[in-house]
GURO-302034 format. One record per atom (N, C-alpha, C): z negated, y negated, x; residue in one letter. Coordinates in steps of 0.2 Angstrom, whole numbers, padded with zeros to 4 digits, always signed. Each point is the difference from the previous one (the first is absolute). Example, Ala and Ser with C-alpha at 12.3 -4.5 7.8 and 13.67 -1.06 7.14 Angstrom:
# residues 2
-0039+0028+0066a
+0000-0006-0004a
+0000-0006+0004a
+0004-0005-0002s
-0001-0006+0004s
-0003-0005-0004s
# end
This chain:
# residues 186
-0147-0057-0181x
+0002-0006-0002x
+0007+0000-0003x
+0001-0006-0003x
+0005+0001-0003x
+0008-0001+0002x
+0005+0000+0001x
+0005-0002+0005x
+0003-0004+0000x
-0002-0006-0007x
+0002-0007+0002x
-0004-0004+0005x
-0007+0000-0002x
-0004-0001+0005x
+0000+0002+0006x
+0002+0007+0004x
+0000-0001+0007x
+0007-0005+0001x
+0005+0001-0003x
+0007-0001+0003x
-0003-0009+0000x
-0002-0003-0005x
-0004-0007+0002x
-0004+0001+0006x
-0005+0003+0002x
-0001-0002+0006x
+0002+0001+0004x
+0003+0006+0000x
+0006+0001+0006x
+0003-0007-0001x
+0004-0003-0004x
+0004-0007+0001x
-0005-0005+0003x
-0005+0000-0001x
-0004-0005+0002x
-0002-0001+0007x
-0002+0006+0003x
-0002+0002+0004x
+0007+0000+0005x
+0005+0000-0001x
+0007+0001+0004x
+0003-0007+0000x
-0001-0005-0006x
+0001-0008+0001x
-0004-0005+0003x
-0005+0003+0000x
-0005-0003+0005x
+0002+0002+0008x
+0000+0005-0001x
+0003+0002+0008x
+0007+0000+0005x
+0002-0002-0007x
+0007-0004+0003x
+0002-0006+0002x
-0006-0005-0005x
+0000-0006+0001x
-0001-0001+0007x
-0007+0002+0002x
-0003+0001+0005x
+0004+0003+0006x
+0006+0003-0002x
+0005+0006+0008x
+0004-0006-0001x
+0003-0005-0007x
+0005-0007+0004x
-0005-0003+0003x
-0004-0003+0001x
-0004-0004+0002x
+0001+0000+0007x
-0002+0007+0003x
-0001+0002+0007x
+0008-0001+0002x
+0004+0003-0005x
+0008+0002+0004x
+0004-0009+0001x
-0003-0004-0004x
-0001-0007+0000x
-0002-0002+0009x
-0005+0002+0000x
-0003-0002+0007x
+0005+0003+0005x
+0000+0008-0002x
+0006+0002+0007x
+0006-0003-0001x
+0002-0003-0004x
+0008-0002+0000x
+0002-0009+0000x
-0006-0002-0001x
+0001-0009+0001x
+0001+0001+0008x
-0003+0003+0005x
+0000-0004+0009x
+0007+0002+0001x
+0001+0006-0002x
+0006+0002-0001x
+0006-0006-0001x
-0001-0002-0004x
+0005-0004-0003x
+0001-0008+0001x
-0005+0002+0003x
-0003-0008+0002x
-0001-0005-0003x
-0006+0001-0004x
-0004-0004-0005x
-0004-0003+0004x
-0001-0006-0004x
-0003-0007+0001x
-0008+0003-0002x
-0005+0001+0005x
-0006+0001+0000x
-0005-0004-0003x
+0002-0006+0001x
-0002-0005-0003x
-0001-0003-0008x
+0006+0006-0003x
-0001-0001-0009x
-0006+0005-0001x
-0003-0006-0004x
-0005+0003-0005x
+0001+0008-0003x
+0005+0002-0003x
-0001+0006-0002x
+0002+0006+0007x
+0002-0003+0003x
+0001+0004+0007x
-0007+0002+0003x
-0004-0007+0000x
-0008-0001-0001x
-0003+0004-0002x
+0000+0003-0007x
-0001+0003-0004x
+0001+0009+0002x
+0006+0000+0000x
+0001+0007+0002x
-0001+0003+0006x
-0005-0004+0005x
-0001+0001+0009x
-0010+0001-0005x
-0002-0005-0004x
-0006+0002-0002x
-0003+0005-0003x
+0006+0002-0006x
-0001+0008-0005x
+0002+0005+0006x
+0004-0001+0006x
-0001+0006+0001x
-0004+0002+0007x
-0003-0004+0005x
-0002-0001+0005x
-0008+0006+0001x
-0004-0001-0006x
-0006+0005+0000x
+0003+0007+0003x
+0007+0001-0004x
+0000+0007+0003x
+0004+0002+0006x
+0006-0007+0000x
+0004+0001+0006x
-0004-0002+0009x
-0003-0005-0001x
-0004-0003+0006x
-0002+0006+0002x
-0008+0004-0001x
-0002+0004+0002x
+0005+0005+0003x
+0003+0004-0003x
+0006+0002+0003x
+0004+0000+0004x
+0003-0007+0001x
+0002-0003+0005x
-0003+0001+0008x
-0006-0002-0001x
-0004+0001+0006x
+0001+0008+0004x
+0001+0004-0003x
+0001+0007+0003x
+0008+0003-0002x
+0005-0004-0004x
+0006+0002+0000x
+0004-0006+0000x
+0003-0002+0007x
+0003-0008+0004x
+0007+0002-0005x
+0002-0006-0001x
+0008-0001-0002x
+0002+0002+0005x
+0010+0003-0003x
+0006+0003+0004x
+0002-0007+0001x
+0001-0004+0003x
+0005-0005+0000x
-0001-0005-0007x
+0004+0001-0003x
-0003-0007-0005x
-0001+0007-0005x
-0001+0004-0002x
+0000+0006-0003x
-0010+0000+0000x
-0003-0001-0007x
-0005-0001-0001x
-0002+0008+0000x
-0002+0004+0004x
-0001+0007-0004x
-0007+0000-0001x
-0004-0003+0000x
-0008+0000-0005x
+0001-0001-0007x
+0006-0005-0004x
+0001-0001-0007x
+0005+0006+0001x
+0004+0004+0002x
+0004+0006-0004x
-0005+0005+0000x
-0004+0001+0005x
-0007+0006+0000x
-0003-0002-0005x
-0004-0004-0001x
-0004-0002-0007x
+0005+0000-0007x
+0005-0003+0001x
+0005+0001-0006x
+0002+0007-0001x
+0001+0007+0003x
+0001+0005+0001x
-0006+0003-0003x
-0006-0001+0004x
-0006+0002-0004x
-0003-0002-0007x
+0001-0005-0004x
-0001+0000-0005x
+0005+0004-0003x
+0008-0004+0001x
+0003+0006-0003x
+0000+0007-0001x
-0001+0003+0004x
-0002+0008+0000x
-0008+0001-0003x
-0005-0004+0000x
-0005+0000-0004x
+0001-0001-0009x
+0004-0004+0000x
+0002+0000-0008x
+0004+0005-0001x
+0004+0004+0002x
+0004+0005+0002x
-0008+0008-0002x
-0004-0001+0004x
-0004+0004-0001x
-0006+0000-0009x
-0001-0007+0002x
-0002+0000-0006x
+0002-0001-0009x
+0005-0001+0001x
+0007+0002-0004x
+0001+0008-0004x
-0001+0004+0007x
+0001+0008-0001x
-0009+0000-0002x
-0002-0003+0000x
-0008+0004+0000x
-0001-0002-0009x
+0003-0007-0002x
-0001+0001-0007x
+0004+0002-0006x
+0004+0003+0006x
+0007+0002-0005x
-0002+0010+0000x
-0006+0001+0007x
-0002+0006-0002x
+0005+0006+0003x
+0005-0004+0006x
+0003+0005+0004x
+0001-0003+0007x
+0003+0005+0005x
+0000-0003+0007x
+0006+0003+0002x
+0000-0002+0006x
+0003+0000+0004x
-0002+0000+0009x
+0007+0003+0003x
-0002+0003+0008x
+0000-0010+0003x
-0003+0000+0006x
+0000-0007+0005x
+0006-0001+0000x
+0004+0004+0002x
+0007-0002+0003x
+0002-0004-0006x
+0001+0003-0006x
+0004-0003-0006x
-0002-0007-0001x
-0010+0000-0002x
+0000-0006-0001x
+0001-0006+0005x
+0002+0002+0008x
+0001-0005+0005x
+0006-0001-0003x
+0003+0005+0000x
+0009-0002+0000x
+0002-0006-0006x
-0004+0002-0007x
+0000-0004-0005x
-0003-0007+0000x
-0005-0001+0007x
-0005-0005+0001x
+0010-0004+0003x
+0000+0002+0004x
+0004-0005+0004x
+0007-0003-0005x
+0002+0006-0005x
+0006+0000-0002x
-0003-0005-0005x
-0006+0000-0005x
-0002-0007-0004x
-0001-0006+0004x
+0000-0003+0008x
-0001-0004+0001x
+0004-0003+0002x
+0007+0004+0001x
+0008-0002+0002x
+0002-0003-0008x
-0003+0004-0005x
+0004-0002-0008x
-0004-0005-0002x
-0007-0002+0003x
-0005-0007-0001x
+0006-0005+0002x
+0002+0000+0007x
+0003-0006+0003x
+0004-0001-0002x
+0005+0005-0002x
+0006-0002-0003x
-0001-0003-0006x
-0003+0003-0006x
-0002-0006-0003x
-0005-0004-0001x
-0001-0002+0006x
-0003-0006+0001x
+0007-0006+0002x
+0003+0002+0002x
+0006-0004+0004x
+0005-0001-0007x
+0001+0005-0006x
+0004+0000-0007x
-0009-0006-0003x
-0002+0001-0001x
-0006-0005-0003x
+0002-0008+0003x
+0001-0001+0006x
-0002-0004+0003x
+0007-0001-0003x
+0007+0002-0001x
+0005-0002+0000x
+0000-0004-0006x
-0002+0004-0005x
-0001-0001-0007x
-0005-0007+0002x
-0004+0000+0000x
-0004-0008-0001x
+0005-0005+0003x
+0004+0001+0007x
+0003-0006+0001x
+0005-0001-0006x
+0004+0004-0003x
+0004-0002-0003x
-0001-0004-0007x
-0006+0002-0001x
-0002-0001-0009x
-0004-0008+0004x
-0004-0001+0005x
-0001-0009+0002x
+0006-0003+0003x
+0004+0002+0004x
+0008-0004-0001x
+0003-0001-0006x
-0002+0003-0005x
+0000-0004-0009x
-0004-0004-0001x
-0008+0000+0002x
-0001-0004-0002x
-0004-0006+0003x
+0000+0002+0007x
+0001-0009+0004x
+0005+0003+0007x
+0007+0000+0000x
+0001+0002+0004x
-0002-0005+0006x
-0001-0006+0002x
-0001-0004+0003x
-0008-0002+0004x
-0005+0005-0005x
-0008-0002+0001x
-0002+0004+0004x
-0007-0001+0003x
-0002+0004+0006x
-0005-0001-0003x
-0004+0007+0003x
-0007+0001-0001x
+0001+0006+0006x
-0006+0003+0002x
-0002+0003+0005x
+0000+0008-0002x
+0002+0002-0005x
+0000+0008-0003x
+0010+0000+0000x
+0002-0007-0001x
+0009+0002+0000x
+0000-0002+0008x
-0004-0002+0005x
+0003+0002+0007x
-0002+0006-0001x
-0004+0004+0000x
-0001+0008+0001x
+0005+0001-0002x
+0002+0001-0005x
+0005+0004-0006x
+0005-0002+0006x
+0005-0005+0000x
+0005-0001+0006x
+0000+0002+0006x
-0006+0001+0003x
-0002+0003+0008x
+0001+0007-0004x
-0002+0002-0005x
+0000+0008+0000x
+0010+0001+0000x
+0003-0004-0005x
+0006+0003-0005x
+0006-0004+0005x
-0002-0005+0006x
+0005+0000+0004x
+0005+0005+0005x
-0004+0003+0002x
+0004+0007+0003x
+0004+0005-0001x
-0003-0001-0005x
+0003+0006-0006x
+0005-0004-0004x
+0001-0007-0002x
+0005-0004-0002x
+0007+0000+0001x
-0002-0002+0006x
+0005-0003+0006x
+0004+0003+0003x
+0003+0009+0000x
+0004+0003-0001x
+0004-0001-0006x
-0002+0003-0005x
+0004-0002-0007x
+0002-0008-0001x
-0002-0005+0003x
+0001-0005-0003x
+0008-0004+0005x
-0001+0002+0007x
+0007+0004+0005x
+0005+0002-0004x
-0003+0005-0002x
+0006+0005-0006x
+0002-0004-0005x
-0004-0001-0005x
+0002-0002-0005x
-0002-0009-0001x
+0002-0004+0002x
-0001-0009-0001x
-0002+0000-0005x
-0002-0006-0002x
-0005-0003-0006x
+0010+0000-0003x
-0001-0001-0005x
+0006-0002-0008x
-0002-0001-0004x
+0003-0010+0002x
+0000-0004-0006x
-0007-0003+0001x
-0005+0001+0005x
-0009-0002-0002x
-0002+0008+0000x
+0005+0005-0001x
-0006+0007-0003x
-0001+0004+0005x
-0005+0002+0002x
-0001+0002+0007x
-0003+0009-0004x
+0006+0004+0001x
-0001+0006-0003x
+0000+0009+0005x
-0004-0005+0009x
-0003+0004+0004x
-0006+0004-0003x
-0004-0002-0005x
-0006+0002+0001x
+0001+0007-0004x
+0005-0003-0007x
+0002+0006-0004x
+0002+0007+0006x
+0005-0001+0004x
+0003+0004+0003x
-0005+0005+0003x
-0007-0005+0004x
-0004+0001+0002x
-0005+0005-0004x
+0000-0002-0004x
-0007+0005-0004x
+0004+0006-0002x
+0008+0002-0003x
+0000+0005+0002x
+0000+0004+0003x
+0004-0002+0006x
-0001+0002+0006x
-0007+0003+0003x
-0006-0003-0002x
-0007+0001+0000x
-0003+0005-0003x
+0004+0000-0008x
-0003+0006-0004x
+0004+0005+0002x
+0005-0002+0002x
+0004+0008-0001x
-0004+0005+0006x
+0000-0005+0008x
-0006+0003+0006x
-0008+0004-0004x
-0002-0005-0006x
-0007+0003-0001x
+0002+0007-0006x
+0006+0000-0003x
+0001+0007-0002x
+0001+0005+0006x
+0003-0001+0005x
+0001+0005+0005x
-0008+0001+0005x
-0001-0004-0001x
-0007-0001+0006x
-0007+0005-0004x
+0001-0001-0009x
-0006+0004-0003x
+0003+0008-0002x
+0007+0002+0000x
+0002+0005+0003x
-0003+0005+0006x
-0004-0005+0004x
-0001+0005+0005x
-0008+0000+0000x
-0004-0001-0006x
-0008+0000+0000x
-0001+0008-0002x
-0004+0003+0001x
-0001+0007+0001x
-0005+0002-0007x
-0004-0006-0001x
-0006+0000-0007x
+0004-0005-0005x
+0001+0001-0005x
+0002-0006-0006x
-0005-0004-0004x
-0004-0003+0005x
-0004-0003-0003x
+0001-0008+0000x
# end
């Protein structure tokens, strides 16, 4: 085959299954943060991912508020794209590598998912800073924690509230250092 066309499925096959790894890391980190269960997308995100979490659940109980049936499931797909990945690319790898690489991609998902979420808050603070809908609680249940140190630090000036900036780097500089220690470059 030809190698634009694997590197396309490989993309395709790897966006699909990312989507799918925020989805679930969404469910482990809303109870966390203490989201409103009662937002429809919230709604949403307990429905995509329950088929696989529920059953699970029943033979692996949460630590405390610490969901461990969505980071098992989450874990396990990762490591499964992780294998199927190497199977079209036509090379492998020992267990250990792909676990260590499963876990080390699902640390660099959240974090940007946390940079994602920061980035939508700021580009909808342009343009209804005032308007509510049920995806900008999320977005603020997610990018409050992570705000609120930097915004102690650094006040809003003049209206300009320039924690998120400080923030996002702060977040990429972590996800350089965090994808330094994956074992596979995939």
């Amino acid at each position: 085959m030809p190698s634009s066309f694997i590197q396309a499925v490989v993309f395709i096959v790897n966006t699909l299954t990312q989507l799918y790894l925020f989805v679930l890391l969404l469910r482990l980190l809303l109870p966390y943060l203490g989201a409103d269960f009662r937002n429809p997308i919230a709604q949403a995100i307990l429905k995509m991912t329950s088929p696989l979490v529920i059953p699970l659940r029943r033979i692996i109980p949460p630590i405390g508020r610490i969901d461990t049936a969505t980071i098992v499931v989450a874990f396990a797909i990762q490591y499964l794209l992780i294998v199927v990945l190497l199977l079209i690319l036509g090379s492998s790898e020992t267990i250990a590598k792909i676990a260590v690489t499963s876990i080390v991609n699902l640390v660099l998902l959240t974090v940007r998912l946390f940079v994602f979420a920061i980035f939508i808050r700021v580009i909808l603070s342009w343009i209804a800073p005032q308007g509510y809908n049920p995806a900008l609680a999320i977005i603020y249940t997610l990018t409050d924690r992570v705000l609120r140190p930097f915004q102690r630090i650094i006040p809003p000036m003049g209206g300009l509230d320039l924690s998120p900036l400080f923030a996002i780097i702060l977040l990429m500089a972590l996800t350089i250092v965090i994808a330094g220690l994956k074992p596979i470059g995939l």
